[in-house]
N, C-alpha and C positions, 0 to 999 in steps of 0.2 A: 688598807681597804677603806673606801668610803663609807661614813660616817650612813646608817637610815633612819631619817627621820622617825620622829615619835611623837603623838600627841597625849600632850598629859592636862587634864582638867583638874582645876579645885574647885567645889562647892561645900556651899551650908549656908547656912541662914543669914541675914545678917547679923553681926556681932559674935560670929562663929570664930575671927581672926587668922582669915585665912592668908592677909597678906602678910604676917612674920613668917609663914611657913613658906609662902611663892620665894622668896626671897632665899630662904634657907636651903629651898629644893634646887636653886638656880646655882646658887653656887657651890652645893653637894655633889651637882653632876658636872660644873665645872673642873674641878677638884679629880674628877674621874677621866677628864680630856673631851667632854662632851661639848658641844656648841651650843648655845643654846637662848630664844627669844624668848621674851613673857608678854603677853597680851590680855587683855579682857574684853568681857560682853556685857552688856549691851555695849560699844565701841569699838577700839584696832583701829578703825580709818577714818578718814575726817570723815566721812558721810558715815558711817556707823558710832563716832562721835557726835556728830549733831541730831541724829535718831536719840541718842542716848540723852541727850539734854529734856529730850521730849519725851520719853517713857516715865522718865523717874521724875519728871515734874508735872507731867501734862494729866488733866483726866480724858480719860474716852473710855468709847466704849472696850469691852472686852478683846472682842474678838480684831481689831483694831491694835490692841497692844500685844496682840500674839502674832500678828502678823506683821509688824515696824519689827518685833524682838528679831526673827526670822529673815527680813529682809533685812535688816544690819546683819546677821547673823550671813548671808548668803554672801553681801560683801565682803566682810570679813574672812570667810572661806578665800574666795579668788583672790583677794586682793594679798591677803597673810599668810595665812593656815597654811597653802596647797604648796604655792612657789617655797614657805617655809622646808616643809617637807620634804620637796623636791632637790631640794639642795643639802636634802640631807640633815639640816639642823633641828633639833628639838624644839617642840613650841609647848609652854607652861599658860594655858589660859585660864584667867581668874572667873570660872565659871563657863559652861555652853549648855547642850542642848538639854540637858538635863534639870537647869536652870527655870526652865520654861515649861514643863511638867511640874517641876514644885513649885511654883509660883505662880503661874497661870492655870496648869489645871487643880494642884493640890489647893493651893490658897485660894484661887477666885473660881476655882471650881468649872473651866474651859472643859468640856468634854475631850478625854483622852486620843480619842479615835483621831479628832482634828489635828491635833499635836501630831503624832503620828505620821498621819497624811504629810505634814508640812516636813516632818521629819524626813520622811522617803524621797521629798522631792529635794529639798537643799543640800542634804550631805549621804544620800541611797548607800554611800560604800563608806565613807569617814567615819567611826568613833574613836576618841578618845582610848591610846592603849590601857591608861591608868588614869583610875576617879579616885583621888581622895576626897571624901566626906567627912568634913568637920562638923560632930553633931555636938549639942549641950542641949541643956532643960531650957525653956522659953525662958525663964526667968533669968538665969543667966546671960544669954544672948542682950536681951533687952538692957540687961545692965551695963554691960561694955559699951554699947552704943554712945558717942563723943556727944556726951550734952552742949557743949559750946559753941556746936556748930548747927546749919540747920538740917532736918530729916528731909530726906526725899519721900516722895508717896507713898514708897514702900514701907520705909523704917515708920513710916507713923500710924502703919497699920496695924487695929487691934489685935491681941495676943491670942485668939481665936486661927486668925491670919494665918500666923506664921506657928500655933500647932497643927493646921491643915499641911502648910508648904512643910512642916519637919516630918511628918509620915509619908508626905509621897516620895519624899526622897527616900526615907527609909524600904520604903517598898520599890522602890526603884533599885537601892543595892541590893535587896534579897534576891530583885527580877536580875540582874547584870551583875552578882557578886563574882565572876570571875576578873572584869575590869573594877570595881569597886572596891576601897577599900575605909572601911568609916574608924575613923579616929575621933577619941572621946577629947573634944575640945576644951574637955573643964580641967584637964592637968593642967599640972606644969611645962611651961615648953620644952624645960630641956626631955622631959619622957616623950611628949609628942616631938621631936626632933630625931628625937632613939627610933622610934618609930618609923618614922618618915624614911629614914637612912635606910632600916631594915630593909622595908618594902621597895626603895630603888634599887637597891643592891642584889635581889630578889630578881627583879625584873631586867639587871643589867645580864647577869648570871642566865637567867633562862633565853634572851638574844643572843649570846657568845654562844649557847649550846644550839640553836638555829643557824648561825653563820655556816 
């Protein structure tokens, strides 16, 4: 029987470390016979790549960076996401629409409603079947953070910032805790990896009983 597609999102803050776990998910469900891409946002395509040079480096206005996020995001959809899905294979995106309510409305404080709006018009029928939410205390977050290299706009935003964007995500899984699921990022990986297995195994088991 053909394989149906699935979209699975990871978010959290920056320095939540959520790409040891994309990586760990990828070949968990490999492992399971599943097919499967990994992608990320702001980027996926060259034009959602070169948006993406401009968000995390550029200043502008607000409502300017909600809507480049959105329109990479829209590419991204057609050009990845859709055809991904339509062939059936699993798409692992490093972050989407959820992204952009904790960071543009939580952190820079974009009124909700607009998100929304934009939300209706880019992807009306798309979410994510599965959100994992890698959360930790700011102070931790911040400390992971690769000193060596340099911060994008974001990561060098005060710690006010990002306790704004770390509640509205959390209020975001209370809102959508049936696709949501928040894993405490300050373990050890192997617990969050126990974890992580739980939960696809979970979700594999609940489609077999759909088929």
């Amino acid at each position: 029987m053909k394989q149906i597609g699935q979209l699975i999102s990871f978010e959290g803050i920056d320095g939540a470390g959520k790409s040891t776990h994309i990586a760990f998910t990828q070949e968990v469900l490999a492992q399971r016979g599943i097919d499967v891409i990994t992608t990320r946002e702001p980027g996926g395509t060259p034009l959602g790549e070169s948006l993406r040079e401009l968000l995390l480096q550029e200043k502008m206005h607000l409502e300017t960076e909600a809507l480049l996020m959105f329109a990479a995001r829209r590419e991204h959809i057609a050009q990845v996401i859709e055809p991904a899905l339509n062939q059936g294979l699993w798409v692992i995106t490093d972050r989407f629409t959820d992204a952009s309510f904790a960071y543009q409305g939580g952190g820079r404080h974009l009124d909700l409603k607009k998100l929304e709006t934009l939300e209706r018009w880019v992807h009306p029928q798309l979410q994510p079947k599965l959100t994992f939410l890698f959360d930790l205390p700011i102070a931790v977050a911040r400390s992971r953070l690769d000193a060596t290299r340099n911060l994008d706009k974001f990561e060098q935003e005060q710690a006010q910032f990002f306790e704004d964007t770390r509640n509205e995500y959390l209020r975001r899984a209370e809102q959508f805790s049936q696709r949501f699921r928040v894993i405490d990022s300050s373990r050890e990986i192997a617990l969050i990896q126990t974890e992580i297995r739980h939960h696809l195994d979970l979700l594999l088991r609940s489609l077999d009983h759909h088929d």
